[in-house]
N, C-alpha and C positions, 0 to 999 in steps of 0.2 A: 586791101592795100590802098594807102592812098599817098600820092605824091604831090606834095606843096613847093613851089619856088619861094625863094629867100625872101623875095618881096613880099609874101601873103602871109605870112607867119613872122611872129615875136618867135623866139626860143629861149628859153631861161634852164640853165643847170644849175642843182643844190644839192647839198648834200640833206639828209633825212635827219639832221640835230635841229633842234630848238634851243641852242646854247648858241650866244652870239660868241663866245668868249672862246676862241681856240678850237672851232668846229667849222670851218672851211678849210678847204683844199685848196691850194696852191703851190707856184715854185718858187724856190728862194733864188732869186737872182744871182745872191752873190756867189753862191755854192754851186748852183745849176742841179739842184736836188727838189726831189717833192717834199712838204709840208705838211704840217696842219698851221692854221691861221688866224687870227681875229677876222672877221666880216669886215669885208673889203679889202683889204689886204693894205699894204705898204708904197713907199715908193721903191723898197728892193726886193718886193715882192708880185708876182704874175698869179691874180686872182683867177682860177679855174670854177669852182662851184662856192657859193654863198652858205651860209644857214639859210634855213628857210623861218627863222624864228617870228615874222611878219611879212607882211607884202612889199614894201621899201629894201628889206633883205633881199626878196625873189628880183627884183628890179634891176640888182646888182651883176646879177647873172646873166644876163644877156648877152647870148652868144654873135659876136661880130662877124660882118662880112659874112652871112650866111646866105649858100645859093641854092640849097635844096635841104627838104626835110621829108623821108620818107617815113609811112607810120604806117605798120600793117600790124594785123593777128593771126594769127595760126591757132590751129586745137590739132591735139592728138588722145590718144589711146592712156588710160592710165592703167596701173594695172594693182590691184588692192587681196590683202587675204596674204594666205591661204586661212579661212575661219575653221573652228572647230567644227570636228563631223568633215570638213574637203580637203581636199589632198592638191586639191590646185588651187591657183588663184583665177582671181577675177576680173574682168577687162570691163572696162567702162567706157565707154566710146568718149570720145570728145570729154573726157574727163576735165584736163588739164588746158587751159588759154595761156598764152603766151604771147606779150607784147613788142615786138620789136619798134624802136625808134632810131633811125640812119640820118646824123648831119654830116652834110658838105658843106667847107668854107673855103673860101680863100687861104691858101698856108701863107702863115705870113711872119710864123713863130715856131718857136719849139714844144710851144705848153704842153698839144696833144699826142708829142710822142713822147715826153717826159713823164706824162700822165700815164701811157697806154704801157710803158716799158720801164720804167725809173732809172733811175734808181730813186729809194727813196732816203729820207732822213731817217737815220738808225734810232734816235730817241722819240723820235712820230711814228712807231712802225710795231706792229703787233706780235712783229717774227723776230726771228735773231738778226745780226748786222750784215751778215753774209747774205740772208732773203732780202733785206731791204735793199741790197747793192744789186739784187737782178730783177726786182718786181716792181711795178706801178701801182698808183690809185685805185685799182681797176673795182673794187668792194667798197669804197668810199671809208664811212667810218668801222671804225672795230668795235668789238667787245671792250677794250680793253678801257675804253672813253669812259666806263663804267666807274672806275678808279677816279682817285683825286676830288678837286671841286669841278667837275663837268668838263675837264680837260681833251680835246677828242684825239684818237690814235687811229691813225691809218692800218683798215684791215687787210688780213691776207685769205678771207674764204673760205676758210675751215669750217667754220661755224654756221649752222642754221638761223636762216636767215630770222624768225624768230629768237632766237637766245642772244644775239647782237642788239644791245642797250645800252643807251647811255642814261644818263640821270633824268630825264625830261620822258624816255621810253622807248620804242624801237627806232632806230636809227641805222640800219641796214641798207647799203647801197647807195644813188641819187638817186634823183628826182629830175624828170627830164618836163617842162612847162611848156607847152603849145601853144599859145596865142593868137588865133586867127585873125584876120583884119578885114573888111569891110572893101567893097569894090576899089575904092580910092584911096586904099593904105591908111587912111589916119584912124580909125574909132577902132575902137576894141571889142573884140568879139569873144565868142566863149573859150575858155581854156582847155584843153585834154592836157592830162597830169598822168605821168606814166610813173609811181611810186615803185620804191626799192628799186631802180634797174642796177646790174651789175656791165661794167663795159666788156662788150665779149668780143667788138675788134674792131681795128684801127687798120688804113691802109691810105696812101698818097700815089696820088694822080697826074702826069704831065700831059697835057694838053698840045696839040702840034705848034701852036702859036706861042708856047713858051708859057704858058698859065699853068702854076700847081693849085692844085687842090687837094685837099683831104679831108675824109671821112670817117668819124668816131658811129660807132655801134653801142646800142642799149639795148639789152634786153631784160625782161621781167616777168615773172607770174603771178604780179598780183594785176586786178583788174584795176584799167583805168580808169581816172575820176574826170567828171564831166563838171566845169564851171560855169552858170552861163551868163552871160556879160550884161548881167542888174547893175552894175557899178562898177565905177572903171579900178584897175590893177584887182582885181578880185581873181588870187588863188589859192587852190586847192595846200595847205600849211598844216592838216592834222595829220600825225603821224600813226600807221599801221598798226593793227592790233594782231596781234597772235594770231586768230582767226581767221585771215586771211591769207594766208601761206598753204 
């Protein structure tokens, strides 16, 4: 585990489309609902995660007023079988890694409890209108993105995270961007790219001196990508193969 203050890290959230066009996540201001979005969003629009279709995209996402970003892994026990010829299954120690990534910001909006709880838009929404009225973002894009001209549809989790694609490939989950910074905050240093995470929790914080904070949860089981900083804004933008789940 390792714990970064807000100063020593960029953060950048995305979702896992390479579709500029209708593959972000956001809230519709006017409605007080989640979305899906053009890249960048509107002016009655509250941009949560970008495409990640280029690096000028991942740019976009940069998470504000950040005061902590904790980033640890765990492994446990997987357990596989039962094969032909055994009557039990099989335990493989440390089989499975699992990424967690924890931001704290300043609250200072509604985005990430909209996000973490929705409701969401019933025509951006993978379930029926009744699930989109009690569920958030929390799987980023769907299956269902797979439809139309690369239009993305907010998921509801059902689905292996493999079989979630969109036109471009899998697009499961966000994508949580690390950016480290150099003693003096200004140069850019290597990225940790924490692909497909799904949000698994959300919780706000009051401080005695009257300060809220809150904290969004990512986790993932694919393994994290390492960028190292040959070139400035240089991230991690290919998207997961099957293989990897």
């Amino acid at each position: 585990m390792v714990y970064y203050l807000g100063r020593d890290v960029d953060v950048y959230i995305t979702t896992e489309s390479k579709i500029a066009s209708d593959n972000a996540i956001g809230v519709d201001l006017s409605s007080n609902v989640v979305a899906v979005q053009d890249d960048g969003g509107s002016a009655s629009e509250t941009l949560f995660a970008n495409s990640m279709v280029n690096a000028a995209a991942v740019l976009i996402s940069r998470v504000s007023d950040l005061t902590g970003c904790d980033l640890s892994t765990t492994a446990s026990d997987e357990d596989i079988g039962p094969f032909f010829g055994h009557i039990t299954t099989q335990k493989i120690a440390s089989g499975r890694k699992e990424t967690t990534v924890s931001l704290t910001r300043k609250k200072k909006n509604s985005l990430w409890d909209y996000i973490f709880n929705g409701p969401v838009l019933a025509a951006d929404f993978e379930g029926t209108s009744a699930e989109a009225a009690r569920m958030g973002a929390r799987f980023g894009i769907g299956s269902g993105s797979a439809t139309g001209a690369g239009n993305g549809i907010i998921g509801m989790g059902n689905a292996f995270p493999s079989n979630v694609s969109d036109t471009a490939g899998i697009c499961y989950g966000y994508r949580v961007h690390v950016r480290l910074r150099d003693g003096d905050g200004t140069a850019r240093g290597e990225v940790i790219a924490v692909p497909n995470s799904a949000i698994t929790g959300h919780s706000v914080s009051v401080n005695p001196d009257g300060t809220s904070e809150e904290t969004l949860e990512f986790t993932s089981s694919v393994a994290p990508i390492l960028e190292p900083s040959a070139t400035a804004n240089q991230f991690s933008t290919g998207q997961s193969v099957a293989g990897m789940f």
